[in-house]
C-alpha positions as CSV (number, residue, x, y, z in Angstrom):
1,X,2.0,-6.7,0.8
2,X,3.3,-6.8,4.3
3,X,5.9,-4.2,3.3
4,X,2.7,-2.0,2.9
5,X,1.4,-2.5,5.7
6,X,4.3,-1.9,7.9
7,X,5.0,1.5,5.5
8,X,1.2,2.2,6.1
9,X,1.6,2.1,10.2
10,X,4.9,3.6,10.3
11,X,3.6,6.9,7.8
12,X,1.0,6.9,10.0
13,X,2.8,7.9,13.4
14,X,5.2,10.0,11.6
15,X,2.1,12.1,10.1
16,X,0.9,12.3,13.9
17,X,4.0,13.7,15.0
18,X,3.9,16.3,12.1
19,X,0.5,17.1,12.1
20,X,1.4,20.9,12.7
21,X,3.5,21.3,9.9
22,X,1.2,21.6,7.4
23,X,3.4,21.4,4.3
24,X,4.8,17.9,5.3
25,X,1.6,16.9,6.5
26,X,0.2,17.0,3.3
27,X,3.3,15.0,1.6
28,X,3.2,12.6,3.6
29,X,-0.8,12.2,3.4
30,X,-0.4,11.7,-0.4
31,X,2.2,9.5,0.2
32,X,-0.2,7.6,2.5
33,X,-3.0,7.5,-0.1
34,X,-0.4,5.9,-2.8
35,X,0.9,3.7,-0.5
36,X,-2.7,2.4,0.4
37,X,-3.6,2.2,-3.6
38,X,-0.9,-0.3,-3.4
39,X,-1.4,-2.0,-0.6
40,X,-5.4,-2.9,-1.7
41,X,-3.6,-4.2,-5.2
42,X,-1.7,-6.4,-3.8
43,X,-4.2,-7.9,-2.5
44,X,-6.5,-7.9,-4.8
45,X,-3.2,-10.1,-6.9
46,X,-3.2,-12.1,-3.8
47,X,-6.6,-13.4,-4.0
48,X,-6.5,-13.5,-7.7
49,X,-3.8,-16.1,-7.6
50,X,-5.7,-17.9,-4.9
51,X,-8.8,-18.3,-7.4
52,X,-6.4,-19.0,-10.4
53,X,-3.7,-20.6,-8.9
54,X,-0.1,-19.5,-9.1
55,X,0.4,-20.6,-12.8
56,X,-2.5,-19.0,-14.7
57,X,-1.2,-15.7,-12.3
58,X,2.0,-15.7,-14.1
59,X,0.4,-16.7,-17.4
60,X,-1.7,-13.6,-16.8
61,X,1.1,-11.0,-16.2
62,X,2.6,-11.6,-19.9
């Protein structure tokens, strides 16, 4: 998740410094929203396995 987050931040001032070019703007915004979408599943697996436990997490994924 923390990959995510640091990917989030740095998209974030590269989209500032390209805010004039529209055409990469507009990459990098979708890029963004992915990004995001995966950033709020991890978490969402993070405090999964904190209700679960580890264990029943992995048990889950198969």
């Amino acid at each position: 998740m923390q990959i995510s987050i640091d990917g989030i931040a740095l998209l974030r001032k590269c989209m500032a410094e390209v805010c004039e070019d529209v055409t990469t703007y507009d990459i990098m915004k979708e890029y963004l929203k992915d990004e995001e979408e995966d950033m709020y599943w991890s978490e969402g697996q993070l405090a999964l396995i904190e209700k679960i436990g580890y264990q029943n997490w992995l048990i889950k994924q198969m």
